[in-house]
C-alpha distance (Angstrom), angle and dihedral (degrees) to the residues before:
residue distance angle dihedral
X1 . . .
X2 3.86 . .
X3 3.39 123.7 .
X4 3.90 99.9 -124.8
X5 3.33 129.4 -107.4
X6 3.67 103.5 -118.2
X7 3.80 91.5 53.9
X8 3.59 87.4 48.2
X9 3.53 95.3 54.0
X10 3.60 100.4 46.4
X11 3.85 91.5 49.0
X12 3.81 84.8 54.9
X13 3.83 95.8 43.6
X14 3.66 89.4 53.7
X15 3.95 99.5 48.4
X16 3.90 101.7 34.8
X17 3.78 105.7 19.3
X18 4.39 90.2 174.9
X19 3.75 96.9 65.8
X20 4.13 126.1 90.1
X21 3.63 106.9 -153.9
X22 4.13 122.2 -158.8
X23 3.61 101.6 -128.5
X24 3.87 90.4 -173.8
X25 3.96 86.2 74.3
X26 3.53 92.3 48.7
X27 4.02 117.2 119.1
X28 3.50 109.9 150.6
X29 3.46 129.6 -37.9
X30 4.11 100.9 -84.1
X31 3.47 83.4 49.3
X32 3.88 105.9 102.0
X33 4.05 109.3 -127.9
X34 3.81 134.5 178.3
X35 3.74 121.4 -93.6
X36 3.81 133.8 177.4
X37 3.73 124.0 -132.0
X38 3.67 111.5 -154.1
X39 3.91 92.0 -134.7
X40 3.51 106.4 33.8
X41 3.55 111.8 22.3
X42 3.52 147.0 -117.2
X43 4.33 116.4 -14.8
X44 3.96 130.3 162.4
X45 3.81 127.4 -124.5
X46 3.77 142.4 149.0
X47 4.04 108.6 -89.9
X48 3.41 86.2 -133.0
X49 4.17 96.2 56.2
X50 4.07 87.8 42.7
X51 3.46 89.0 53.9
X52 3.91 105.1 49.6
X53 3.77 90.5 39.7
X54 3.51 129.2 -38.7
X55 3.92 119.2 105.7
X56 3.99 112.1 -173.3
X57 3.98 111.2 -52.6
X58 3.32 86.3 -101.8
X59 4.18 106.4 46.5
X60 3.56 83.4 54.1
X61 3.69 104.0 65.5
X62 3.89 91.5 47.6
X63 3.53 85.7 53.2
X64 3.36 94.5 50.6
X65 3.67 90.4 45.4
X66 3.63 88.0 50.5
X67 3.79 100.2 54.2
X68 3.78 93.7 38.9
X69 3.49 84.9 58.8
X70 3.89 101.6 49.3
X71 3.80 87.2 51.8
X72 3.81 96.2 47.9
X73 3.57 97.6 -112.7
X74 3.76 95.9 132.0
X75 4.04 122.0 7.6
X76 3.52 120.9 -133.4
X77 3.33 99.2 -98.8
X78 3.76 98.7 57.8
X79 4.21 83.1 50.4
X80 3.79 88.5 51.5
X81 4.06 89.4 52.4
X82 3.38 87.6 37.3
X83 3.68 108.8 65.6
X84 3.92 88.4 17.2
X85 3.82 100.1 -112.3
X86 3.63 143.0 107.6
X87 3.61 125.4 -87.7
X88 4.10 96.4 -119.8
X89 4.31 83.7 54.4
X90 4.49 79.1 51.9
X91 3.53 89.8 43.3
X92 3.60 98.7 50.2
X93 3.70 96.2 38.6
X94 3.80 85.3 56.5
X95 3.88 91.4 52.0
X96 3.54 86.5 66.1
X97 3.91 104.2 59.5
Protein backbone atom coordinates (compact mmCIF):
# COMPACT_ATOMS: atom_id res chain seq x y z
CA UNK A 1 0.00 0.00 0.00
CA UNK A 2 1.11 3.66 -0.57
CA UNK A 3 2.47 5.60 1.85
CA UNK A 4 0.04 8.65 1.71
CA UNK A 5 0.55 11.72 0.52
CA UNK A 6 0.11 13.86 3.47
CA UNK A 7 2.67 11.85 5.44
CA UNK A 8 4.83 12.12 2.58
CA UNK A 9 4.67 15.64 2.38
CA UNK A 10 5.18 16.51 5.83
CA UNK A 11 8.24 14.21 6.07
CA UNK A 12 9.54 16.19 3.10
CA UNK A 13 8.53 19.63 4.45
CA UNK A 14 10.36 18.92 7.54
CA UNK A 15 13.76 17.64 5.99
CA UNK A 16 14.07 19.88 2.81
CA UNK A 17 11.78 22.83 3.41
CA UNK A 18 13.17 24.68 -0.32
CA UNK A 19 11.76 22.11 -2.65
CA UNK A 20 7.99 22.18 -4.36
CA UNK A 21 7.09 18.73 -5.06
CA UNK A 22 4.21 17.73 -7.85
CA UNK A 23 2.08 15.53 -5.94
CA UNK A 24 0.03 14.71 -9.11
CA UNK A 25 3.13 12.51 -10.23
CA UNK A 26 3.29 10.90 -7.09
CA UNK A 27 2.79 6.92 -7.03
CA UNK A 28 4.57 5.53 -4.36
CA UNK A 29 7.67 6.40 -3.09
CA UNK A 30 10.15 4.30 -5.60
CA UNK A 31 8.21 5.75 -8.08
CA UNK A 32 10.33 8.68 -9.51
CA UNK A 33 8.12 12.07 -9.46
CA UNK A 34 8.77 15.70 -10.42
CA UNK A 35 9.91 18.21 -7.89
CA UNK A 36 10.87 21.89 -8.09
CA UNK A 37 13.95 23.32 -6.56
CA UNK A 38 13.54 26.89 -5.78
CA UNK A 39 17.03 27.76 -7.29
CA UNK A 40 17.53 25.56 -9.98
CA UNK A 41 14.46 24.28 -11.22
CA UNK A 42 12.45 21.44 -11.77
CA UNK A 43 14.42 17.60 -11.44
CA UNK A 44 12.91 13.97 -10.96
CA UNK A 45 13.72 11.46 -8.21
CA UNK A 46 12.22 8.67 -6.18
CA UNK A 47 10.58 10.24 -2.85
CA UNK A 48 12.18 7.75 -1.16
CA UNK A 49 16.01 8.67 -2.51
CA UNK A 50 15.11 12.59 -1.91
CA UNK A 51 14.23 11.82 1.35
CA UNK A 52 17.23 9.74 2.74
CA UNK A 53 19.68 11.99 0.96
CA UNK A 54 19.44 13.46 -2.22
CA UNK A 55 18.66 17.29 -2.51
CA UNK A 56 18.06 18.42 -6.28
CA UNK A 57 21.06 17.26 -8.63
CA UNK A 58 22.13 20.41 -8.45
CA UNK A 59 21.94 21.48 -4.42
CA UNK A 60 23.92 18.56 -3.97
CA UNK A 61 27.10 19.36 -5.67
CA UNK A 62 27.28 22.82 -3.91
CA UNK A 63 26.89 21.01 -0.91
CA UNK A 64 29.35 18.83 -1.59
CA UNK A 65 31.53 21.58 -2.67
CA UNK A 66 30.73 23.26 0.45
CA UNK A 67 31.67 20.55 2.93
CA UNK A 68 34.72 19.47 0.97
CA UNK A 69 35.77 22.77 1.41
CA UNK A 70 35.24 23.27 5.23
CA UNK A 71 37.25 20.09 5.73
CA UNK A 72 40.11 21.04 3.40
CA UNK A 73 39.51 18.58 0.89
CA UNK A 74 39.73 20.95 -2.02
CA UNK A 75 40.89 24.79 -1.57
CA UNK A 76 39.09 27.41 -3.08
CA UNK A 77 41.01 27.89 -5.76
CA UNK A 78 40.82 24.43 -7.22
CA UNK A 79 36.68 24.99 -6.71
CA UNK A 80 37.00 28.28 -8.55
CA UNK A 81 38.88 26.34 -11.59
CA UNK A 82 36.77 23.75 -11.05
CA UNK A 83 33.35 24.82 -11.87
CA UNK A 84 34.88 27.84 -13.85
CA UNK A 85 33.74 30.73 -11.63
CA UNK A 86 34.93 33.20 -9.25
CA UNK A 87 35.22 32.69 -5.68
CA UNK A 88 32.65 35.69 -4.59
CA UNK A 89 29.91 33.66 -7.22
CA UNK A 90 31.24 30.27 -4.59
CA UNK A 91 30.93 32.36 -1.76
CA UNK A 92 27.61 33.61 -2.36
CA UNK A 93 26.21 30.43 -3.64
CA UNK A 94 27.35 28.96 -0.32
CA UNK A 95 25.51 31.76 1.65
CA UNK A 96 22.51 30.35 0.41
CA UNK A 97 22.54 26.68 1.75
Amino acid sequence: MPMPIKTVAGKFQQKWGRYQYYWDTYENISVPMNMHCEIHGDFNLTPIEHYRRNPCPECQIVMWAKEALEKGWVTMSELVQKYNTTENDIIDTFARY
